[in-house]
C-alpha positions as CSV (number, residue, x, y, z in Angstrom):
1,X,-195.9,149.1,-17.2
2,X,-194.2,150.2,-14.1
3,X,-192.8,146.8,-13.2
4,X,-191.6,146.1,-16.7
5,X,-189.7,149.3,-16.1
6,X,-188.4,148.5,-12.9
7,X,-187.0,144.8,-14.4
8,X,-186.1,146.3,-17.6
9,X,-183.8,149.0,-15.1
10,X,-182.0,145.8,-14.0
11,X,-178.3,146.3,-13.8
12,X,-175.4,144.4,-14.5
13,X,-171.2,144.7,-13.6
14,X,-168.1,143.1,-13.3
15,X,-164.9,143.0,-11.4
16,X,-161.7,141.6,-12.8
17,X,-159.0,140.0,-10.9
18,X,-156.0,139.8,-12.6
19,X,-153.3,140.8,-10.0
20,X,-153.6,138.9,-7.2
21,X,-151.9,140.5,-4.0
22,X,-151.2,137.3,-1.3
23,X,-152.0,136.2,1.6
24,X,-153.9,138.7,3.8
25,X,-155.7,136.7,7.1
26,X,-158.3,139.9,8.0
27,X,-161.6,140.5,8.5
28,X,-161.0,143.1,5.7
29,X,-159.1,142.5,2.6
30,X,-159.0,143.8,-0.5
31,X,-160.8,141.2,-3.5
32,X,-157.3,140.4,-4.8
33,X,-156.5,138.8,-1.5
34,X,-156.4,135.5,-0.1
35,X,-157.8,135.2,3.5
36,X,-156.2,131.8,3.7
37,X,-153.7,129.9,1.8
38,X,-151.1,126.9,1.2
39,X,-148.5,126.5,-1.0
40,X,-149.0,129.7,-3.2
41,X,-146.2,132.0,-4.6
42,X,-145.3,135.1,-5.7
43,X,-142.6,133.9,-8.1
44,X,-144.8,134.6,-11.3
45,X,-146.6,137.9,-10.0
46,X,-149.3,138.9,-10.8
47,X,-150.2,135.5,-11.6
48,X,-151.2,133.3,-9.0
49,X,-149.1,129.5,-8.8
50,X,-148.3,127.1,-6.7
51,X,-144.8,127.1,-5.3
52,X,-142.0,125.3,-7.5
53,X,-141.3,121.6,-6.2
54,X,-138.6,121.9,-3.1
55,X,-136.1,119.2,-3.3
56,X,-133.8,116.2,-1.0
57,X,-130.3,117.5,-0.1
58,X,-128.6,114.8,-2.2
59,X,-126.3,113.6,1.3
60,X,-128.8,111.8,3.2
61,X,-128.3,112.9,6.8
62,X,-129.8,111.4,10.5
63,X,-129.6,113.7,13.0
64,X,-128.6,117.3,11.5
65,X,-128.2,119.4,14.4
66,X,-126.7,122.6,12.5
67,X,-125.4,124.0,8.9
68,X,-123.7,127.0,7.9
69,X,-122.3,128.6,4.4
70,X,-118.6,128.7,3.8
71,X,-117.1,127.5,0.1
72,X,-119.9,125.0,0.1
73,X,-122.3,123.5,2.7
74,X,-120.9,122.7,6.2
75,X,-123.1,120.7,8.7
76,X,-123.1,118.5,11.8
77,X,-125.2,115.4,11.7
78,X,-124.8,113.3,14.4
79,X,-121.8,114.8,16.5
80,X,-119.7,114.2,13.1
81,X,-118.8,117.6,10.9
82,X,-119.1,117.0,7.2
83,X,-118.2,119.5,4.4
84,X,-120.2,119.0,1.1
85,X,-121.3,115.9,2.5
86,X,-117.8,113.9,3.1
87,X,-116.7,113.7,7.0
88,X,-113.8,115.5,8.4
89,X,-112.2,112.4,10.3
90,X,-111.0,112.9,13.7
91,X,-113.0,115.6,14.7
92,X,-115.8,114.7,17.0
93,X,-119.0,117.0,18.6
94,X,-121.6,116.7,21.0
95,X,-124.2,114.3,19.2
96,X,-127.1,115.7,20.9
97,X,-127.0,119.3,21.3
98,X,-128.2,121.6,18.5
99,X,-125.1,123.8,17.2
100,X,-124.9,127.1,16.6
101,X,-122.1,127.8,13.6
102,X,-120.1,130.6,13.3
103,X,-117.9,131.8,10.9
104,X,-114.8,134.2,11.6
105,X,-112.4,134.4,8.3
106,X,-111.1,130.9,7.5
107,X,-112.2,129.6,10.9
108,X,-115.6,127.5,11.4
109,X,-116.0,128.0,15.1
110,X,-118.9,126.0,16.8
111,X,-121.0,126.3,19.8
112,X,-122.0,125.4,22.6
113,X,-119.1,122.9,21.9
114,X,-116.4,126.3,21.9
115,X,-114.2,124.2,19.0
116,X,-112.9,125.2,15.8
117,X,-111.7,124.1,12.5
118,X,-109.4,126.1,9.9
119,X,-111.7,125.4,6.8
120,X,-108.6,126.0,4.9
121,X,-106.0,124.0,6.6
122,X,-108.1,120.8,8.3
123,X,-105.2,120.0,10.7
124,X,-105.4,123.4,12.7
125,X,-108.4,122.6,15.0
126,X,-109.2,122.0,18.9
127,X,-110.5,123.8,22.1
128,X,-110.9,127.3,22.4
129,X,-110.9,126.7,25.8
130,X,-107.7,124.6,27.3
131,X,-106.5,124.2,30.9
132,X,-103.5,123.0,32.5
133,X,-103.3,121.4,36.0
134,X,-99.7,120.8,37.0
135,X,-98.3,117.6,38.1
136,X,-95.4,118.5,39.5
137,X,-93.7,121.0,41.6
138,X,-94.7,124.3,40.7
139,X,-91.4,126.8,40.5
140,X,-91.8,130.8,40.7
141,X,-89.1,132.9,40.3
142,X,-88.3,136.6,39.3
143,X,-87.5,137.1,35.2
144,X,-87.4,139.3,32.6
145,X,-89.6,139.2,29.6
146,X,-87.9,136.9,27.6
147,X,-87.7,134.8,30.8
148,X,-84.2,134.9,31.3
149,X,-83.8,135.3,35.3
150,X,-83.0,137.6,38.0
151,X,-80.5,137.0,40.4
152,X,-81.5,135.4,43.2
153,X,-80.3,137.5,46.3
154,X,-81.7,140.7,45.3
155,X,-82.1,142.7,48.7
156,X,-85.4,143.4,49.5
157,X,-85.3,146.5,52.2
158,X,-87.1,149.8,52.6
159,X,-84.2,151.8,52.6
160,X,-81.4,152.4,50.1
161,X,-78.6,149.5,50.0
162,X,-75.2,151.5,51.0
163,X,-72.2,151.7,48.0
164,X,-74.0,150.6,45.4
165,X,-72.3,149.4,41.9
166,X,-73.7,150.3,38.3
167,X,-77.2,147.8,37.3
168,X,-77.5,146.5,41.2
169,X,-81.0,145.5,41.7
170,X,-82.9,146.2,45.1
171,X,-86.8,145.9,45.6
172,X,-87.7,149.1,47.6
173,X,-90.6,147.8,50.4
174,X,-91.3,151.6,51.5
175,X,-94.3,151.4,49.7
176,X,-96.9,149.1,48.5
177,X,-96.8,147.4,45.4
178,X,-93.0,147.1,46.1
179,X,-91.1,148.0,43.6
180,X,-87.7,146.5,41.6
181,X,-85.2,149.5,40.9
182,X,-82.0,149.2,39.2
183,X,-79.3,151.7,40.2
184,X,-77.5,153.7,37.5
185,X,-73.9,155.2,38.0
186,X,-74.4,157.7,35.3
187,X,-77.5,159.7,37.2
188,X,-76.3,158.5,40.1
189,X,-80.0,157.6,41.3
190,X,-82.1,154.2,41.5
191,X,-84.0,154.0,38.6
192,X,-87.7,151.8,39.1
193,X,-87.7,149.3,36.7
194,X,-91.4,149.9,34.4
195,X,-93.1,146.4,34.8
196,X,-91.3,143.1,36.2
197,X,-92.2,139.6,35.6
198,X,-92.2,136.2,37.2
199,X,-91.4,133.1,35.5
200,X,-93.8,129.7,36.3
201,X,-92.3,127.0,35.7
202,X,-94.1,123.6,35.6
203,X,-93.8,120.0,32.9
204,X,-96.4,121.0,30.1
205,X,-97.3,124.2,31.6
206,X,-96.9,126.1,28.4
207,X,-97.8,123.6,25.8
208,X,-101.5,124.8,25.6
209,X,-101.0,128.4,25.4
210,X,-100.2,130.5,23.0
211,X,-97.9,134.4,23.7
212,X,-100.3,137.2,25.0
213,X,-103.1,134.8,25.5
214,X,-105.5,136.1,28.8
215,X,-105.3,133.2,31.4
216,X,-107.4,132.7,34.9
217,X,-104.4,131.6,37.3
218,X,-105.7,129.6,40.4
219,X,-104.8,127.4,43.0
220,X,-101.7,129.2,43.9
221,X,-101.4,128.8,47.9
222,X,-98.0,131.0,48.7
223,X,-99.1,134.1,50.9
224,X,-96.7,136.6,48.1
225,X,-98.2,135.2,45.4
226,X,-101.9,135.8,45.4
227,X,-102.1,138.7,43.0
228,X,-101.2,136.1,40.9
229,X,-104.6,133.6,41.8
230,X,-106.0,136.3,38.9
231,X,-106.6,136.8,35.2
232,X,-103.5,137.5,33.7
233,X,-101.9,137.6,30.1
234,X,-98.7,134.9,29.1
235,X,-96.1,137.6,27.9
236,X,-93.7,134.8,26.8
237,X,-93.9,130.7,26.6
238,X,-92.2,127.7,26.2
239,X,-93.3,123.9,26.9
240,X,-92.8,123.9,30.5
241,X,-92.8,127.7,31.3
242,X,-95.1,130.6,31.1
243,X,-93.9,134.3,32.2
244,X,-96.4,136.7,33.6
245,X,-96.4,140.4,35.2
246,X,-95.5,140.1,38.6
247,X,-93.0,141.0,41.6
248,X,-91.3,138.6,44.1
249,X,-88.3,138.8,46.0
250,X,-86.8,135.1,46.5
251,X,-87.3,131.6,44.8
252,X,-90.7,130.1,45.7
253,X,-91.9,126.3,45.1
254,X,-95.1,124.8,45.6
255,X,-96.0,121.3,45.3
256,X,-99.9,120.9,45.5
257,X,-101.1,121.8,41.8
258,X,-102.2,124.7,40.5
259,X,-104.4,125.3,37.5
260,X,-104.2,127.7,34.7
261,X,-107.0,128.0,32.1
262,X,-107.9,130.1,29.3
263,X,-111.5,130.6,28.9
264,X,-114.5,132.2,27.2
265,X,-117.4,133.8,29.0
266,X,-120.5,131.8,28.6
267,X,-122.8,133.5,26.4
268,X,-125.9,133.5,25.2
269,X,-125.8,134.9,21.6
270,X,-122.9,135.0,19.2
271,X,-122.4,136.6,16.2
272,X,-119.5,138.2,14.3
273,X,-118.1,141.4,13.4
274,X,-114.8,143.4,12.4
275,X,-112.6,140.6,12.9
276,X,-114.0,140.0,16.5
277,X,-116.2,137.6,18.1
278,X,-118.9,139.2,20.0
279,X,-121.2,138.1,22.4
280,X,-123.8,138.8,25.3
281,X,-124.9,136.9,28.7
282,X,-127.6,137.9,31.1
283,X,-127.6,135.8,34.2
284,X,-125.1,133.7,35.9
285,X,-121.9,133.6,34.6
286,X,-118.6,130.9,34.8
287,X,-117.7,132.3,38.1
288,X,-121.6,131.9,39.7
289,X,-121.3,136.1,39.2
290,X,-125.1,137.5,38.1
291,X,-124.0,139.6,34.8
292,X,-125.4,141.6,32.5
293,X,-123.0,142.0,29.7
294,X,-121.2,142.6,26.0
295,X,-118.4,141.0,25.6
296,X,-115.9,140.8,22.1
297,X,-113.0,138.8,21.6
298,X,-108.9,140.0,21.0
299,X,-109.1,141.4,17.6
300,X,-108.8,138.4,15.4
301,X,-108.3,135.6,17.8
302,X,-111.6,134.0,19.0
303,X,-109.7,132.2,22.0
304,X,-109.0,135.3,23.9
305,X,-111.8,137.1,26.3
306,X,-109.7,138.3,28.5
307,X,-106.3,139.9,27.1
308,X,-106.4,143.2,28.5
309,X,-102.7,144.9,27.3
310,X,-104.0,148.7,26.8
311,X,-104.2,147.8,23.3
312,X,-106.6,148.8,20.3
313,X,-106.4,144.5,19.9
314,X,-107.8,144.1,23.6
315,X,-110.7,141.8,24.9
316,X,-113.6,144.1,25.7
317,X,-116.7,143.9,28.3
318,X,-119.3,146.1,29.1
319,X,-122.1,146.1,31.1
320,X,-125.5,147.0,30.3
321,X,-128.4,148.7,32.3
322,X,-131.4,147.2,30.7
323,X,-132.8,144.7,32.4
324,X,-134.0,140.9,30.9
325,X,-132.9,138.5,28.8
326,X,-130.7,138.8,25.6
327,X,-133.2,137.5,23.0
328,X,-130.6,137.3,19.7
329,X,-128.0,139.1,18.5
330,X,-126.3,139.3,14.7
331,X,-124.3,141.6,13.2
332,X,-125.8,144.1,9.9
333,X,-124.2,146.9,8.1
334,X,-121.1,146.3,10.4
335,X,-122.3,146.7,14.0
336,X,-122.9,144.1,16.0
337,X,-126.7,144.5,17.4
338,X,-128.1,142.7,20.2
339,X,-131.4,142.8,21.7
340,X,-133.9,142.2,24.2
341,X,-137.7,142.0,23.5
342,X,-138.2,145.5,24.4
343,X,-134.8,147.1,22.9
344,X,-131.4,147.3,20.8
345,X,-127.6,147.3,22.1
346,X,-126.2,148.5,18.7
347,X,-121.9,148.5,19.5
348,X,-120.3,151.6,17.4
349,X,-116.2,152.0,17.2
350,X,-113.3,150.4,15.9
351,X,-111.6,149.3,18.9
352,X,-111.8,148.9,22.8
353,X,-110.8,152.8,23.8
354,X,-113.8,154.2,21.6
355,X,-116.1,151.5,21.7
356,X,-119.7,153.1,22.6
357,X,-123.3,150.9,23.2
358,X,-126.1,152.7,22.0
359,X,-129.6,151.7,23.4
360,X,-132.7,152.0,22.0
361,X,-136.1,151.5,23.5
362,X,-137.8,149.9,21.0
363,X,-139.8,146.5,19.7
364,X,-137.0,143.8,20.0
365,X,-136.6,140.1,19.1
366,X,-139.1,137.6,21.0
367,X,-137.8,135.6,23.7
368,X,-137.7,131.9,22.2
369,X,-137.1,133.9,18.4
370,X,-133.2,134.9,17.7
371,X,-133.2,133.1,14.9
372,X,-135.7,134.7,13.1
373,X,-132.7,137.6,12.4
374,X,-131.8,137.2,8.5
375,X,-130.8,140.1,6.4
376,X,-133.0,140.4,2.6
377,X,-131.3,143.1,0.7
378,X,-129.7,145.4,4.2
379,X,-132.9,145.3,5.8
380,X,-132.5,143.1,8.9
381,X,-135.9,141.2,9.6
382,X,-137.0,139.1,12.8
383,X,-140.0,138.3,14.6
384,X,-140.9,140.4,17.7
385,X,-143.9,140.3,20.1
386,X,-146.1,142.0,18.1
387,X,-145.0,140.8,14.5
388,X,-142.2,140.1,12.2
389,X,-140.4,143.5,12.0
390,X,-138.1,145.6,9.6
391,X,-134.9,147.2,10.9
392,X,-132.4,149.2,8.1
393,X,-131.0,150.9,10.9
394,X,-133.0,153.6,12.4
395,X,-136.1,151.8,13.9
396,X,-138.0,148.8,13.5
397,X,-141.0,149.0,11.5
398,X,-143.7,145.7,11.7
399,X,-144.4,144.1,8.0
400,X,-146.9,141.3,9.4
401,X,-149.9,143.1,9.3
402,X,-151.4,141.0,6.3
403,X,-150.8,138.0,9.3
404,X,-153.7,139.1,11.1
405,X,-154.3,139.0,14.9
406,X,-152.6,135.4,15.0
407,X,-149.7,135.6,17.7
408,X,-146.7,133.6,16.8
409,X,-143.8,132.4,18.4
410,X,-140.5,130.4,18.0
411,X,-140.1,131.6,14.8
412,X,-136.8,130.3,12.6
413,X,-135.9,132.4,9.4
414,X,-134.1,132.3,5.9
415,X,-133.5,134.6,3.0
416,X,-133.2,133.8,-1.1
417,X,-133.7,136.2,-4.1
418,X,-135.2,138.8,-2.0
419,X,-137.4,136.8,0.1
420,X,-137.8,135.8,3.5
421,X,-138.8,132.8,5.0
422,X,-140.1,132.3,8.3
423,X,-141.0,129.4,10.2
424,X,-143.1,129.9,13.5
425,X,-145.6,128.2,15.8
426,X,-149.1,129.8,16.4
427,X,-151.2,129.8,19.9
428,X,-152.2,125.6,19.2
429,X,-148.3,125.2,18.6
430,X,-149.2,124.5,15.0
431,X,-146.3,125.7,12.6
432,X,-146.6,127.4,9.7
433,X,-144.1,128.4,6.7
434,X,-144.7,132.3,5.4
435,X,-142.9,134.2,2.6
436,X,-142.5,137.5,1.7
437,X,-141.0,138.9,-1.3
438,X,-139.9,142.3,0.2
439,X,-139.2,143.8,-3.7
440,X,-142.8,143.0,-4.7
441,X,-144.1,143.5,-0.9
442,X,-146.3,140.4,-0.8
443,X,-146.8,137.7,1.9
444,X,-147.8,133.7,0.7
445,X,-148.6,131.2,3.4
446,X,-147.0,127.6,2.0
447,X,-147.6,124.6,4.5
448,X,-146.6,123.2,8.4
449,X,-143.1,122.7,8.1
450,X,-141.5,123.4,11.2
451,X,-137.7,124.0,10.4
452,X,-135.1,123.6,12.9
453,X,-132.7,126.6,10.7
454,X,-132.4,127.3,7.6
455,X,-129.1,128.2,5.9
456,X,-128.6,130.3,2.4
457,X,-125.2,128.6,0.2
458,X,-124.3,129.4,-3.5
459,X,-128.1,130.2,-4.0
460,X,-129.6,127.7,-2.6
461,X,-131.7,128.0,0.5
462,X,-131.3,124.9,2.7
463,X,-133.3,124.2,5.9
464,X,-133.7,121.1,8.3
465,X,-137.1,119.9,8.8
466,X,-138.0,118.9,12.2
467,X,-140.1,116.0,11.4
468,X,-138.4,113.8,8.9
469,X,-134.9,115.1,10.3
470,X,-133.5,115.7,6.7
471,X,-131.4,118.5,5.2
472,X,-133.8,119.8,2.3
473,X,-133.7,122.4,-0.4
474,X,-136.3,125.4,-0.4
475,X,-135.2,125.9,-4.3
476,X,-135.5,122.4,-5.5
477,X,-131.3,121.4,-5.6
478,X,-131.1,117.5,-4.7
479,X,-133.3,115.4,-5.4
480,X,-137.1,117.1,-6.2
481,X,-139.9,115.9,-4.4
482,X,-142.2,113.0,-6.1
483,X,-145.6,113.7,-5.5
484,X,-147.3,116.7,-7.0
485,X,-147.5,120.3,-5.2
486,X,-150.9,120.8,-3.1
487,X,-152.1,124.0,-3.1
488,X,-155.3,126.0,-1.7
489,X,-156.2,129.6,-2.1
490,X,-159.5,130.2,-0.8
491,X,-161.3,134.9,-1.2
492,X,-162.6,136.9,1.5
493,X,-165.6,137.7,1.5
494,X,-167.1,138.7,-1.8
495,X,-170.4,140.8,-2.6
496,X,-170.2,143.1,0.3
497,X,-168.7,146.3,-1.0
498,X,-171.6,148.2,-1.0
499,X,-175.2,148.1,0.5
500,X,-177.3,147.9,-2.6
501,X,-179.3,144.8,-3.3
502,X,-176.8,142.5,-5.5
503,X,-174.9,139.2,-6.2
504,X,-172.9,137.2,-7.8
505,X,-174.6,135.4,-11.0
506,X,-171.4,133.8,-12.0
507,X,-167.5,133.6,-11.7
508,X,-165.1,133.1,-14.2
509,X,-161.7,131.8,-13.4
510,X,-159.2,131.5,-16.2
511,X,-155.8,129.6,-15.5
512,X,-153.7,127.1,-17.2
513,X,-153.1,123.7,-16.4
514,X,-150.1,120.8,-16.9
515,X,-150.9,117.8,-17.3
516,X,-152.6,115.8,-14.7
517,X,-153.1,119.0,-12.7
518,X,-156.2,118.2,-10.5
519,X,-158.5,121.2,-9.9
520,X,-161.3,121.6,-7.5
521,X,-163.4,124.9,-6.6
522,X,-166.1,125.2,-3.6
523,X,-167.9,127.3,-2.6
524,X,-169.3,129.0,1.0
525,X,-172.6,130.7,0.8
526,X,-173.4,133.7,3.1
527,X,-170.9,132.3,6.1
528,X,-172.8,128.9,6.5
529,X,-169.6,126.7,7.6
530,X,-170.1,124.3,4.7
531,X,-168.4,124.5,1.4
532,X,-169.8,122.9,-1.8
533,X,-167.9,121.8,-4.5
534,X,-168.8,123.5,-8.0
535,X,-165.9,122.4,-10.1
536,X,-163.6,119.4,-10.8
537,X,-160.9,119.4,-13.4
538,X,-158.1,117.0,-14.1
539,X,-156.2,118.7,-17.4
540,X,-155.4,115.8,-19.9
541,X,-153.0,118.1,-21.7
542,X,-151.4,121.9,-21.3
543,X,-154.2,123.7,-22.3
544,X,-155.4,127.2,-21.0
545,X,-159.3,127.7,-20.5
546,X,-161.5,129.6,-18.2
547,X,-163.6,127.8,-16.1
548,X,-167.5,129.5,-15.7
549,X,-169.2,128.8,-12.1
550,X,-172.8,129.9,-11.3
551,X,-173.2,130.1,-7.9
552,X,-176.5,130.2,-5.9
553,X,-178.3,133.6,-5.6
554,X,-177.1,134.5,-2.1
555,X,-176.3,137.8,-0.1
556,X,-172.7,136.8,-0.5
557,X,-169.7,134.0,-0.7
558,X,-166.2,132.5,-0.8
559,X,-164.5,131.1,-3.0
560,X,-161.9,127.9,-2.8
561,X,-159.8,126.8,-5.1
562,X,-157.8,123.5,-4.7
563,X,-155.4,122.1,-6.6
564,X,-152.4,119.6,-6.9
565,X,-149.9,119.7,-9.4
566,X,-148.5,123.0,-11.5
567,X,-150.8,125.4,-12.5
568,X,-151.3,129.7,-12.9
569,X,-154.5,131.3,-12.2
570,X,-154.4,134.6,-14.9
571,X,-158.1,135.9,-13.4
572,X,-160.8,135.8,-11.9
573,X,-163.9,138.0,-13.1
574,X,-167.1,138.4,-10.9
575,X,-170.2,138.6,-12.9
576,X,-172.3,141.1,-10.7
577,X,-176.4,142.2,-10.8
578,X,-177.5,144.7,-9.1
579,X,-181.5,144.4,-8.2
580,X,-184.0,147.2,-7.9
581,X,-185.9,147.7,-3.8
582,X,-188.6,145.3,-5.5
């Protein structure tokens, strides 16, 4: 009587799955969770479904080595730029570097190549570096601003020329700098002239250079002249003349050539912001200097770095006292942010006088990562070296946790209706494609694409694969892909949530299935290595059923579910009995 007691006491349960909560790669997880996955979505939450067929950018491409989103889809493929897939003749890039795109109003600006393109007006393009080297004799002479010219025999004494006539000119040596002074019968006093200017003259000289540009003069071998072998600003222009600030007494000539060039610092990172081109370097600069610095263009002209007027339009750099590499920089809610792996440079102010870096000790982008930065709804993500991390502007908080212990690297990024994308390499160098939806707060593991970058336009997220070298669509636009989607989704651990004698006596999984949708479900008994396959389902019409599995009586199990082809998995119920201690 006592036993029949004891098996009539025999008691039975159920849990119900029917929110299922991502990708989670813990020891722990909660029964809604999928320790491992491929090709899953959270587009139909909280029904589980494969990801929606990703497509063929309809331009077939070779060798695409960069995109970016103006009016439609720009890229290079091949060291030629097309727009929408048609070439823009006549302009030609390096055909094996990888390019990083940048756009500043109408202007397409592209590095490391430093040229541009007016995306409005295809004819206005070129360098945003040029230099001159003169080929013939090189004239210097004493000039106004507009570049009309001194007189030539200007005294040049320390002391006061005697009987002076109303607007002489004498340049007082007494003192160093000298100084030009211009005598006026009304005060009856020399009166210094503010700011004097010397007028180069050369064939071409001016032709690449535009007024107020900042130019590195060199080359220049007259004793008098070599506060002009400096940086220095054009203050007026013509074909064969520039005029810059400067003082000389006489007419100079020089024959061996000289060499004016307007250049931009090399940078590391460069992003954007306020009309301005900013950017940041750590390490040895054009001149062989060691630097550590910010830098932002003349406010909206990208070819000027160095156009220092005492203006609020001025070329600005700073240095910085943090030491290591720049990791990535971008610009969000209108600063321009750059960082290191263990902290932030975020830029405040509106022009050079008031321009202020904040630093912040804090978890920055990875080395090898900067173009993980993407912005999904204001909140800047990227990958640092703990985790892919959340900045909306006060500090970085990690979202990866559902990631598990996995350390990733070279991670590339791209945002669409609220999600971001994130391509990165684990410890083996094996990639791996992850989602999260940050308005449902779910991550899904897809497949081993390795994307070179991804680029959001009118919608669409585009990215370029690395193996088949294609432009291809993450939403489907082109041409679809042929074959259908494989998917896996395979439980933690189930049967181990509490220490009384139990298991599972069968599952139920209920999903619907389109046609031709092959389904397979196996599963791993008490952490054995080997799974064993339990189901097999191809649906000969769109039907929905629920499938019933009775597993082996075990201490506990996992559950794998494979499939190929569109389907939604509604639940997935766990039959439980509970034994008595006999």
């Amino acid at each position: 009587m006592v036993y029949n007691k004891l098996l009539q006491d025999v008691k039975t349960s159920q849990i119900n799955i029917d929110a299922f909560g991502g990708y989670n790669h813990n020891l722990s997880l909660n029964s809604n969770e999928f320790f491992d996955m491929r090709n899953l979505t959270s587009d139909n939450y909280p029904v589980l479904s494969p990801r929606s067929k990703r497509g063929d950018y309809e331009f077939p491409t070779k060798k695409p080595l960069g995109m970016i989103d103006k009016d439609a889809l720009y890229y290079v493929d091949e060291g030629r730029l097309y727009y929408n897939g048609k070439e823009i003749p006549d302009f030609e890039l390096d055909a094996e570097t990888e390019k990083n795109l940048v756009s500043m109003g109408a202007y397409l600006l592209i590095f490391p190549d430093k040229k541009y393109i007016n995306t409005q007006k295809l004819e206005d393009r070129g360098n945003i570096e040029e230099t001159f080297i003169s080929s013939s004799t090189v004239n210097f002479d004493l000039c106004k601003i507009d570049a009309n010219l001194y007189p030539d025999n200007i005294p040049a004494q320390p002391s006061e020329p005697s009987n002076p006539n109303n607007l002489d000119l004498w340049i007082d040596t007494s003192s160093t700098p000298n100084t030009l002074k211009q005598y006026s019968k009304t005060n009856a006093a020399w009166v210094a002239v503010t700011t004097t200017y010397i007028k180069i003259s050369s064939l071409g000289i001016g032709e690449k250079f535009n007024k107020f540009d900042g130019v590195t003069i060199s080359g220049i071998e007259i004793e008098d002249l070599q506060d002009i072998n400096n940086t220095m600003v054009v203050w007026e222009k013509a074909k064969d003349y520039i005029v810059v600030v400067g003082l000389i007494s006489i007419h100079y000539e020089q024959q061996e050539p000289i060499k004016i060039e307007r250049l931009m610092p090399q940078m590391d990172f460069v992003t954007e912001s306020g009309n301005r081109l900013w950017g940041c370097k750590y390490g040895q600069a054009n001149n062989g200097q060691i630097v550590n610095e910010i830098y932002c263009s003349k406010l909206g002209d990208f070819k000027n770095w160095n156009c220092f007027m005492g203006l609020s339009t001025d070329s600005y750099v700073a240095s910085v006292g943090t030491d290591g590499h720049f990791t990535g920089a971008t610009t969000h809610m209108g600063y321009p942010l750059f960082f290191k792996e263990n902290s932030l440079h975020k830029v405040y102010g509106t022009f050079p006088s008031n321009f202020q870096i904040q630093t912040t000790a804090c978890r920055g982008v990875q080395l090898g990562s900067s173009k993980s930065l993407v912005i999904v709804n204001e909140v800047l993500f990227y990958l640092s070296r703990s985790g892919i991390c959340a900045y909306d502007g006060s500090l970085p908080v990690e979202m990866s946790q559902k990631l598990g212990n996995t350390q990733y690297h070279n991670a590339v990024a791209g945002a669409v209706n609220n999600k971001y994308y994130v391509s990165m390499a684990d410890n083996k160098n094996l990639y791996h494609l992850f989602v999260f939806d940050s308005a449902k707060g779910l991550w899904h593991k897809e497949d081993d694409t390795q994307v070179v970058q991804f680029c959001n336009c009118q919608g669409e997220l585009y990215y370029i694969d690395k193996k088949t070298q294609q432009i291809k669509t993450v939403l489907g636009k082109g041409n679809l892909e042929k074959k259908p989607v494989p998917w896996l989704a395979e439980t933690g651990v189930l049967s181990t949530d509490t220490p009384n004698k139990k298991y599972i006596y069968r599952l139920n999984v209920r999903m619907s299935l389109d046609l031709n949708t092959v389904v397979r479900m196996y599963i791993q008994y008490d952490s054995q290595g080997d799974w064993e396959q339990v189901v097999s389902v191809k649906a000969t019409n769109l039907r929905t059923f629920t499938l019933p599995i009775k597993p082996k009586r075990c201490d506990h199990l996992r559950l794998r579910i494979v499939g190929e082809g569109e389907a939604k998995i509604y639940s997935i119920t766990q039959h439980i009995e509970q034994g008595s201690d006999v």
